[in-house]
C-alpha positions as a Markdown table, in Angstrom:
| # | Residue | x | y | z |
|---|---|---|---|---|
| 1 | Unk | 107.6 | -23.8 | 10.4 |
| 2 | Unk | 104.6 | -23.3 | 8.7 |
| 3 | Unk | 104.4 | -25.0 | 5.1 |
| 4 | Unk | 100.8 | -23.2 | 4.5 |
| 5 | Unk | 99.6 | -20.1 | 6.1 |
| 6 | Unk | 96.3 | -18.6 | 5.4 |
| 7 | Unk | 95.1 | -15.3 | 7.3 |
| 8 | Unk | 91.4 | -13.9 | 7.0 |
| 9 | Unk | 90.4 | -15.3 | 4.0 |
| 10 | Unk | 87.6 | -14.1 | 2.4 |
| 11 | Unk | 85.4 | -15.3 | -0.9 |
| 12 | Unk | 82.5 | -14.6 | -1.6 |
| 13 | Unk | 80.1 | -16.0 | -4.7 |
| 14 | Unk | 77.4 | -14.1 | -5.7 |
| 15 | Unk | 75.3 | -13.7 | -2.5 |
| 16 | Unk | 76.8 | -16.5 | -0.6 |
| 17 | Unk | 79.6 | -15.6 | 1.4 |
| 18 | Unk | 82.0 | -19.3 | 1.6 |
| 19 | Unk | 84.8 | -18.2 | 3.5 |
| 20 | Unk | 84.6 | -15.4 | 6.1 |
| 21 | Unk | 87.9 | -15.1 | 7.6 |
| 22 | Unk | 89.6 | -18.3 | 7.8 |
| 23 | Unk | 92.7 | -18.6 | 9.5 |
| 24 | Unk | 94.6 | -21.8 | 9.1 |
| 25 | Unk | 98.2 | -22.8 | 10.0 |
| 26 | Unk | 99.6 | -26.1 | 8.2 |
| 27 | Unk | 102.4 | -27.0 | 10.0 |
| 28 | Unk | 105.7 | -28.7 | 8.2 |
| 29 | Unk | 106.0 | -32.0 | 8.0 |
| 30 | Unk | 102.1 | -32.7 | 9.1 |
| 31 | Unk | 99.6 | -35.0 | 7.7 |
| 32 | Unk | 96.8 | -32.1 | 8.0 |
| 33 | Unk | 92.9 | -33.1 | 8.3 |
| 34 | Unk | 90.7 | -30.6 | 6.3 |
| 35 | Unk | 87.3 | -31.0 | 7.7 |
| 36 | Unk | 84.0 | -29.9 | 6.8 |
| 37 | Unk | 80.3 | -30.8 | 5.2 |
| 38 | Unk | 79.7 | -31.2 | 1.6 |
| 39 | Unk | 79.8 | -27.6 | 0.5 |
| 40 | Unk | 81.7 | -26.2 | 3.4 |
| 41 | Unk | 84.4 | -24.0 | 1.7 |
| 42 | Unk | 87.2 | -26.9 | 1.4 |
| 43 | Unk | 87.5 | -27.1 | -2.2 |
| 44 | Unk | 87.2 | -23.2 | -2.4 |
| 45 | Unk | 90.0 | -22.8 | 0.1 |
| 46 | Unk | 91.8 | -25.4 | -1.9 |
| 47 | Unk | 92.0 | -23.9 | -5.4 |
| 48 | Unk | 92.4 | -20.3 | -3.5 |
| 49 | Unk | 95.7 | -21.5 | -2.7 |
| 50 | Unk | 96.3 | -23.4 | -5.7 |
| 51 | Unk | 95.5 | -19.3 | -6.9 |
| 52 | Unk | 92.8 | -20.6 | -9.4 |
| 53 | Unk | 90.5 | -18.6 | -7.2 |
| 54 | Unk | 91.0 | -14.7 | -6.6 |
| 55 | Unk | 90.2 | -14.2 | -3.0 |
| 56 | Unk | 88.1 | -11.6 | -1.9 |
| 57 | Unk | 90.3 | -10.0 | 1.0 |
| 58 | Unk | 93.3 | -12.1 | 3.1 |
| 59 | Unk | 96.5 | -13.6 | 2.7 |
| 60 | Unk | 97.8 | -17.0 | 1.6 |
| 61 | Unk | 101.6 | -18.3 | 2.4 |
| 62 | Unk | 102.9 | -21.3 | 0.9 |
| 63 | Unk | 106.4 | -22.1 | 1.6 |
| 64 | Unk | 107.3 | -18.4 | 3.0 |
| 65 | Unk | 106.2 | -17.2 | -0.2 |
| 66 | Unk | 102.8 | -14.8 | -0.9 |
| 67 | Unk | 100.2 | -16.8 | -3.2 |
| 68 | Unk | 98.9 | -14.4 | -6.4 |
| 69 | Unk | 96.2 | -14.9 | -8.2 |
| 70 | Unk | 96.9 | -16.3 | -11.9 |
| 71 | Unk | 100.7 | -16.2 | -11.3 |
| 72 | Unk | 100.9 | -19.6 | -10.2 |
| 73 | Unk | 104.7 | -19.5 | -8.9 |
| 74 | Unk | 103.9 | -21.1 | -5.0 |
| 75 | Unk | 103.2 | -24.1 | -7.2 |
| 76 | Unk | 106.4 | -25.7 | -7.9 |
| 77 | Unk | 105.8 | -26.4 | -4.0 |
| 78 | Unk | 102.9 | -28.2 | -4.5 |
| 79 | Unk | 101.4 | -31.4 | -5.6 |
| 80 | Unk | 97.6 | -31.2 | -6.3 |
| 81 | Unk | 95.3 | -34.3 | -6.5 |
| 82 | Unk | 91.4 | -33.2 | -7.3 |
| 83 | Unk | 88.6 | -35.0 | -6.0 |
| 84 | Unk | 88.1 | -36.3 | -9.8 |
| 85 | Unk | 91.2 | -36.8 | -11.9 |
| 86 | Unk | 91.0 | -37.2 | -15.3 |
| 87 | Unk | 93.9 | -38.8 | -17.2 |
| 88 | Unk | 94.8 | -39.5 | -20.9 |
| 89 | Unk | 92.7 | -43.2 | -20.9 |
| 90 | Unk | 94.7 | -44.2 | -23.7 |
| 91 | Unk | 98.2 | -44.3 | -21.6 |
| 92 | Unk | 99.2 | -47.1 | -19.4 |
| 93 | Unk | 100.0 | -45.1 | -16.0 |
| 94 | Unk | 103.9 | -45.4 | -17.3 |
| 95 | Unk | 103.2 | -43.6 | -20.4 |
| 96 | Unk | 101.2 | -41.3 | -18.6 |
| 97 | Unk | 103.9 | -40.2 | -15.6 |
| 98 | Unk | 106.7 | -40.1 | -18.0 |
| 99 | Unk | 104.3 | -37.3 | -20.2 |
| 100 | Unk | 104.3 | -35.3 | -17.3 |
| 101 | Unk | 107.8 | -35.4 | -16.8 |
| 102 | Unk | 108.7 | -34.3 | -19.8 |
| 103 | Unk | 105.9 | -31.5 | -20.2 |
| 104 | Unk | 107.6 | -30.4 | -17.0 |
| 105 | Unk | 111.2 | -30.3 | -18.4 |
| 106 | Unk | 112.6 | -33.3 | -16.0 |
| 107 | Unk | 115.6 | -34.8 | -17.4 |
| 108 | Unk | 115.1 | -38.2 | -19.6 |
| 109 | Unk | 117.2 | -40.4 | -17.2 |
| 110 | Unk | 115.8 | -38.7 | -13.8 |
| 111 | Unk | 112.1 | -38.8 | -15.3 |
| 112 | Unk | 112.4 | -42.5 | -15.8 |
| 113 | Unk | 113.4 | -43.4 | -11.9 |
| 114 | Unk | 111.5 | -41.3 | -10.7 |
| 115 | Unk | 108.4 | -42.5 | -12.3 |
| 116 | Unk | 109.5 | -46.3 | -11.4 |
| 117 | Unk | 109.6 | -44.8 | -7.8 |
| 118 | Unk | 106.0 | -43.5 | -7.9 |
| 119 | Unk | 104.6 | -46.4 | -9.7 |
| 120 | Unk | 106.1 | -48.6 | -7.2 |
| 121 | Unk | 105.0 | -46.7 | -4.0 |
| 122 | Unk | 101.4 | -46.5 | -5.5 |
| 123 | Unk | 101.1 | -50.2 | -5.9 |
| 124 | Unk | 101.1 | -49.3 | -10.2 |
| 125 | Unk | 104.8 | -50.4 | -11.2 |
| 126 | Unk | 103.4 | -53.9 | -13.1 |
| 127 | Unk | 100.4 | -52.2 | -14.5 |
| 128 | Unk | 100.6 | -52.5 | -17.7 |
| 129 | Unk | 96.7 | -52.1 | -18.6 |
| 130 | Unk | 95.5 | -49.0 | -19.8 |
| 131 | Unk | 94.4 | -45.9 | -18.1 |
| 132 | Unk | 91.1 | -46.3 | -19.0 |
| 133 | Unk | 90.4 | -49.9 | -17.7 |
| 134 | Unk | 90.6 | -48.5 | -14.2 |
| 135 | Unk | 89.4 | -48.5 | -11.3 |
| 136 | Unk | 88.3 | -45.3 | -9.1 |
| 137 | Unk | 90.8 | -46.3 | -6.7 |
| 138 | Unk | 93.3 | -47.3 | -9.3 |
| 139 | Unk | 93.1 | -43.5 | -10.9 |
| 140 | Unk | 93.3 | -42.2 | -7.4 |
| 141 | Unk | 96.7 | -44.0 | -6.3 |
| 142 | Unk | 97.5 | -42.6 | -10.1 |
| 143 | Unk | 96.6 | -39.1 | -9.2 |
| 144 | Unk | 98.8 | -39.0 | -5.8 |
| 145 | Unk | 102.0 | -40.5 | -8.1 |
| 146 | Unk | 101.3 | -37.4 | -10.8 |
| 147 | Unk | 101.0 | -35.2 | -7.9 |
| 148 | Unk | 104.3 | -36.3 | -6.2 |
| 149 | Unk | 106.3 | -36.5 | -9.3 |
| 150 | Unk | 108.2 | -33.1 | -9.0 |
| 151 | Unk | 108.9 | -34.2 | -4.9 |
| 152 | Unk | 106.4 | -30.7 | -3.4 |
| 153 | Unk | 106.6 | -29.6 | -0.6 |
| 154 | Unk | 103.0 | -29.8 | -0.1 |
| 155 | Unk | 100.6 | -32.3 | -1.1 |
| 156 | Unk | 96.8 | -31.1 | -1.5 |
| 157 | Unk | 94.3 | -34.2 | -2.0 |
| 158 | Unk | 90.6 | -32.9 | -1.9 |
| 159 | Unk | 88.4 | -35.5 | -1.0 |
| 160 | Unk | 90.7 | -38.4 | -1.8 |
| 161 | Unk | 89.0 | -41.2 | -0.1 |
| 162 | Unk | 85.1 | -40.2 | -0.5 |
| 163 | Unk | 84.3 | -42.4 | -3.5 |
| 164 | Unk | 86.1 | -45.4 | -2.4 |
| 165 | Unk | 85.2 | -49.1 | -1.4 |
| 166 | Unk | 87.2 | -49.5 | 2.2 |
| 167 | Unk | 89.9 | -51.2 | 0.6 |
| 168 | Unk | 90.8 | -48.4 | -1.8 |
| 169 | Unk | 90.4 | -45.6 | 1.3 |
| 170 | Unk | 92.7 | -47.8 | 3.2 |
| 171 | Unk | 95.8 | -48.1 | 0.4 |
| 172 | Unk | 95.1 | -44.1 | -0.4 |
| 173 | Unk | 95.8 | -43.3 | 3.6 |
| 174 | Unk | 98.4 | -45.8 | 3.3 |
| 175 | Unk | 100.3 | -44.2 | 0.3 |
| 176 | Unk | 100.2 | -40.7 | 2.4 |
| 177 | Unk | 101.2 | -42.2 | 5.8 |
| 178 | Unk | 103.9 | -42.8 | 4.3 |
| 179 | Unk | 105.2 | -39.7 | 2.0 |
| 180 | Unk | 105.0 | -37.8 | 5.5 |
| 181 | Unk | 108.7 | -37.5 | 5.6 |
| 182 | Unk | 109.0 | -35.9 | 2.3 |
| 183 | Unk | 106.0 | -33.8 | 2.3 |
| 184 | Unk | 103.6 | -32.0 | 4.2 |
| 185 | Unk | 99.9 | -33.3 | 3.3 |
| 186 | Unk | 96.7 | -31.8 | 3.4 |
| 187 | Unk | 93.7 | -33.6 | 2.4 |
| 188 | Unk | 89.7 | -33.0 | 2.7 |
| 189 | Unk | 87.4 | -34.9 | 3.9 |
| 190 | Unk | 84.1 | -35.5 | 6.1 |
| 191 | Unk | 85.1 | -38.8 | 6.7 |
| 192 | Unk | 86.2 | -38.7 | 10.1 |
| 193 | Unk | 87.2 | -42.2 | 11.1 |
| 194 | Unk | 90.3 | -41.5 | 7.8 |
| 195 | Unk | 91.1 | -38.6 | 9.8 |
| 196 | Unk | 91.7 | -40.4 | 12.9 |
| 197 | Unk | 94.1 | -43.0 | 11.5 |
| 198 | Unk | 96.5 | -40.7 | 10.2 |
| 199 | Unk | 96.4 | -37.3 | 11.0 |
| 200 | Unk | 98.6 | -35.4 | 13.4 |
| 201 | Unk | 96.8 | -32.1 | 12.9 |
| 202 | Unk | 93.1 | -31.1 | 11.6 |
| 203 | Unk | 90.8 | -27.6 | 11.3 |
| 204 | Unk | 87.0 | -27.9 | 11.5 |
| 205 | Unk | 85.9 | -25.5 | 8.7 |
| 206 | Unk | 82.2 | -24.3 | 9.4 |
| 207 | Unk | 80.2 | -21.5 | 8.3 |
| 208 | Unk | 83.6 | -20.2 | 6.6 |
| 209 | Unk | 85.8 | -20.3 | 9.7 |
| 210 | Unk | 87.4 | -23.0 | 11.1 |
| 211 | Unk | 87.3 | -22.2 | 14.9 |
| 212 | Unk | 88.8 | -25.2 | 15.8 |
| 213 | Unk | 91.9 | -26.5 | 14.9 |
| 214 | Unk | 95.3 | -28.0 | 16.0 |
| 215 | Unk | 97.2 | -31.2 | 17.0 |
| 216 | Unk | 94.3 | -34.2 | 17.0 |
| 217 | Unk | 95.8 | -35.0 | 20.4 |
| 218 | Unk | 95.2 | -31.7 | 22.0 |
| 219 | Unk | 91.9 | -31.1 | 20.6 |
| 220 | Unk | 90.4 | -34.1 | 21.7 |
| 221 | Unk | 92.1 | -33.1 | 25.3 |
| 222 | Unk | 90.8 | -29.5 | 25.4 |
| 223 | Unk | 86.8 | -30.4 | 24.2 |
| 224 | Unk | 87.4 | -33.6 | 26.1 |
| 225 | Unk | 83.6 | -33.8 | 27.8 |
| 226 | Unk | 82.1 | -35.7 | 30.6 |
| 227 | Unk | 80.9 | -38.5 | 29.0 |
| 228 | Unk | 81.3 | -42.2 | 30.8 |
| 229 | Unk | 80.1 | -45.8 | 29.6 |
| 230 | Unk | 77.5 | -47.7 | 32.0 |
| 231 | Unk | 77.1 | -51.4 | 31.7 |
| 232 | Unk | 74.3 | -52.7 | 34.0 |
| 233 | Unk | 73.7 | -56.4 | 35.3 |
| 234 | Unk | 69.7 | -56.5 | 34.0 |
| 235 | Unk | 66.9 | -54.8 | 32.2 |
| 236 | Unk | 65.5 | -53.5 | 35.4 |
| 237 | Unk | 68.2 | -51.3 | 36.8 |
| 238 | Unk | 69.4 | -50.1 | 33.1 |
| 239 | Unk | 65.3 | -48.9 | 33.1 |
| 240 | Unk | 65.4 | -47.4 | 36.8 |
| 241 | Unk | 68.8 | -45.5 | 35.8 |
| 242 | Unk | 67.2 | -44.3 | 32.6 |
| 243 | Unk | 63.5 | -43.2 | 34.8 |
| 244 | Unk | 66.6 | -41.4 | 37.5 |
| 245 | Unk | 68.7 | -39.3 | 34.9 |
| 246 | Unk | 67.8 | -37.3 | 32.0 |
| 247 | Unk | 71.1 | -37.3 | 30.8 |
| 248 | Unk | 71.5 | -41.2 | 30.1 |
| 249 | Unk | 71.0 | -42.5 | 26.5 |
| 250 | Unk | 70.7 | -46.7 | 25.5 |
| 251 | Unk | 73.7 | -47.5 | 23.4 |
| 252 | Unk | 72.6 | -51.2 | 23.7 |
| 253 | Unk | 71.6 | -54.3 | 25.6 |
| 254 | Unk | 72.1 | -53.0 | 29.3 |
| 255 | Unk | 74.4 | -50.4 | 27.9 |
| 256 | Unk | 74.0 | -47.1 | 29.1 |
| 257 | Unk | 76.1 | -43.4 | 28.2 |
| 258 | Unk | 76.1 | -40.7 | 30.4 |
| 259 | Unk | 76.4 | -37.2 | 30.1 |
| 260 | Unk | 77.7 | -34.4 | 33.1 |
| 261 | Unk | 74.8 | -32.3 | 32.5 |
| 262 | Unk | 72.6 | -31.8 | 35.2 |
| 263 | Unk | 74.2 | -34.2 | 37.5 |
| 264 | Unk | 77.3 | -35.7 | 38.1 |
| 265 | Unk | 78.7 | -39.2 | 38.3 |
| 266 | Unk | 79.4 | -39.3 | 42.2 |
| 267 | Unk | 75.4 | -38.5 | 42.2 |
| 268 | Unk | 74.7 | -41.5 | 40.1 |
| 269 | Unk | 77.1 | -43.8 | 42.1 |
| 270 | Unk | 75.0 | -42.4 | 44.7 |
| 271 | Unk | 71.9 | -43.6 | 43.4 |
| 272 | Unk | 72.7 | -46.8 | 42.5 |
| 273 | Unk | 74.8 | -47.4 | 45.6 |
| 274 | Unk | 71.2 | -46.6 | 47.9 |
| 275 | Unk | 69.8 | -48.4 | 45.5 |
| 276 | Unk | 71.8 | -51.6 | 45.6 |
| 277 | Unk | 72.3 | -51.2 | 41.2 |
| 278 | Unk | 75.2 | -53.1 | 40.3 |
| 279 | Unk | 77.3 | -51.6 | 38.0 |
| 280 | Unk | 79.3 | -53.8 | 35.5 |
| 281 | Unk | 81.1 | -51.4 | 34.2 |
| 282 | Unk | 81.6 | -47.3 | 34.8 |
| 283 | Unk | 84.5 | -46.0 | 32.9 |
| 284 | Unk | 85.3 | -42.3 | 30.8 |
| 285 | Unk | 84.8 | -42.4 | 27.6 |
| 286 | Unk | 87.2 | -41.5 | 24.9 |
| 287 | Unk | 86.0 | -38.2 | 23.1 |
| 288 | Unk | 85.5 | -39.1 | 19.1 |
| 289 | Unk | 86.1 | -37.0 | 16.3 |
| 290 | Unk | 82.4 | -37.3 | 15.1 |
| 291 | Unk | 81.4 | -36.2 | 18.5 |
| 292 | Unk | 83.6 | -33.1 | 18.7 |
| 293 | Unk | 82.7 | -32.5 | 14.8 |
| 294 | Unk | 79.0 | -32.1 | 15.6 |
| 295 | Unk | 80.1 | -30.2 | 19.0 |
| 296 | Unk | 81.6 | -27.8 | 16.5 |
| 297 | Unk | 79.0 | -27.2 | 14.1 |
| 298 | Unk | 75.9 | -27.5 | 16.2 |
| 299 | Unk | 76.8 | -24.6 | 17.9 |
């Protein structure tokens, strides 16, 4: 099943058209990668679902159930975290949880445990400082508890890692690793390497479509490219393989990458075979999400 389903979205400021179709599946369950450029559309798509945004032409889904503009409904399935929260600074984070619960009609007893549970899966439960003291990454792990207290069905982070120091990105991914099996999560980002650690699905959004999109694994399967490392024995031969191919680029001392382009690696064997080139190393490199990310939007 599907938690979030968008069909030919359309939006459209002023001149500048932001979305232009997009069709995006977020499956159940998924930790989702939302990727794009600054200014992409993914804050846009974002608060079109969260139906703070009317859309010019398509279809949103969350949960089975039709997103409307300013009747906000599909929310009591979701948990939003924007890329700046802002808080009451003069509430500790316990005080500040426990107001939401109540503004939300939670029960007194129910409001209480579940706010211990959030505090203490955020790394927050002996903070006793207030809001205001702290940190970006503090506020964020702060954010994700506020956005989980009503246990959605989907949690929506935009850009939840981009302003943190790599400690702070790493408890943030952390924290939704591991509501996975209580929510689905879909988060924002152009930081690729965050995607990589913990996502099981991801779209490319460019130019208001995201053409690309699916299980991490499969995708780097399906745009896997010809691309092999090359480790030579001296300066020489890395130089007579560079004079030989077009499509070999220095990644380092005697360290060579090589493209399928105009050639092929049984003709380079070849070469360096008549040649007598040692070859240290020759093995197929791993596609990256970087590399497939500027595959995407380079075209």
């Amino acid at each position: 099943m599907d938690m979030l389903c968008i069909t030919g979205l359309h939006k459209r400021f002023g001149n500048k058209e932001v979305l232009k179709g997009l069709n995006m599946a977020v499956p159940e369950h998924s930790i989702f990668g939302f990727i794009g450029k600054n200014g992409a559309g993914k804050t846009t798509t974002m608060k079109t679902v969260l139906g703070l945004l009317k859309a010019d032409a398509g279809e949103i889904m969350v949960a089975g159930e039709k997103v409307v503009y300013g009747q906000t409904a599909t929310n009591r399935h979701i948990g939003y975290l924007p890329d700046v929260p802002e808080f009451y600074p003069f509430m500790t984070a316990m005080e500040y949880l426990r107001f939401c619960g109540e503004i939300t009609g939670m029960e007194k007893a129910e409001n209480e445990k579940r706010c211990g549970e959030l505090l203490e899966l955020v790394g927050l439960r002996n903070e006793t400082h207030r809001i205001k003291g702290f940190s970006r990454g503090m506020k964020q792990r702060l954010g994700i508890a506020q956005a989980l207290l009503n246990r959605p069905k989907l949690l929506i982070c935009d850009e939840p890692t981009s302003a943190l120091d790599p400690v702070g990105r790493k408890e943030i991914l952390d924290i939704l690793l591991s509501v996975r099996a209580q929510t689905t999560v879909l988060f924002s980002t152009h930081i690729l390497s965050d995607v990589e650690r913990i996502c099981t699905d991801v779209a490319f959004l460019d130019h208001g479509t995201a053409e690309v999109q699916g299980k991490l694994s499969d995708i780097k399967t399906k745009y896997r490219r010809k691309e092999y490392l090359l480790e030579t024995e001296n300066d020489t031969d890395m130089h007579v393989l560079r004079q030989a191919f077009s499509d070999i680029q220095q990644t380092g001392r005697n360290q060579l990458v090589f493209y399928e382009r105009d050639s092929t690696v049984f003709d380079l064997m070849g070469f360096a075979a008549d040649r007598h080139i040692p070859l240290l190393k020759l093995e197929q490199a791993e596609p990256t999400l970087e590399s497939l990310f500027m595959e995407v939007v380079e075209k």
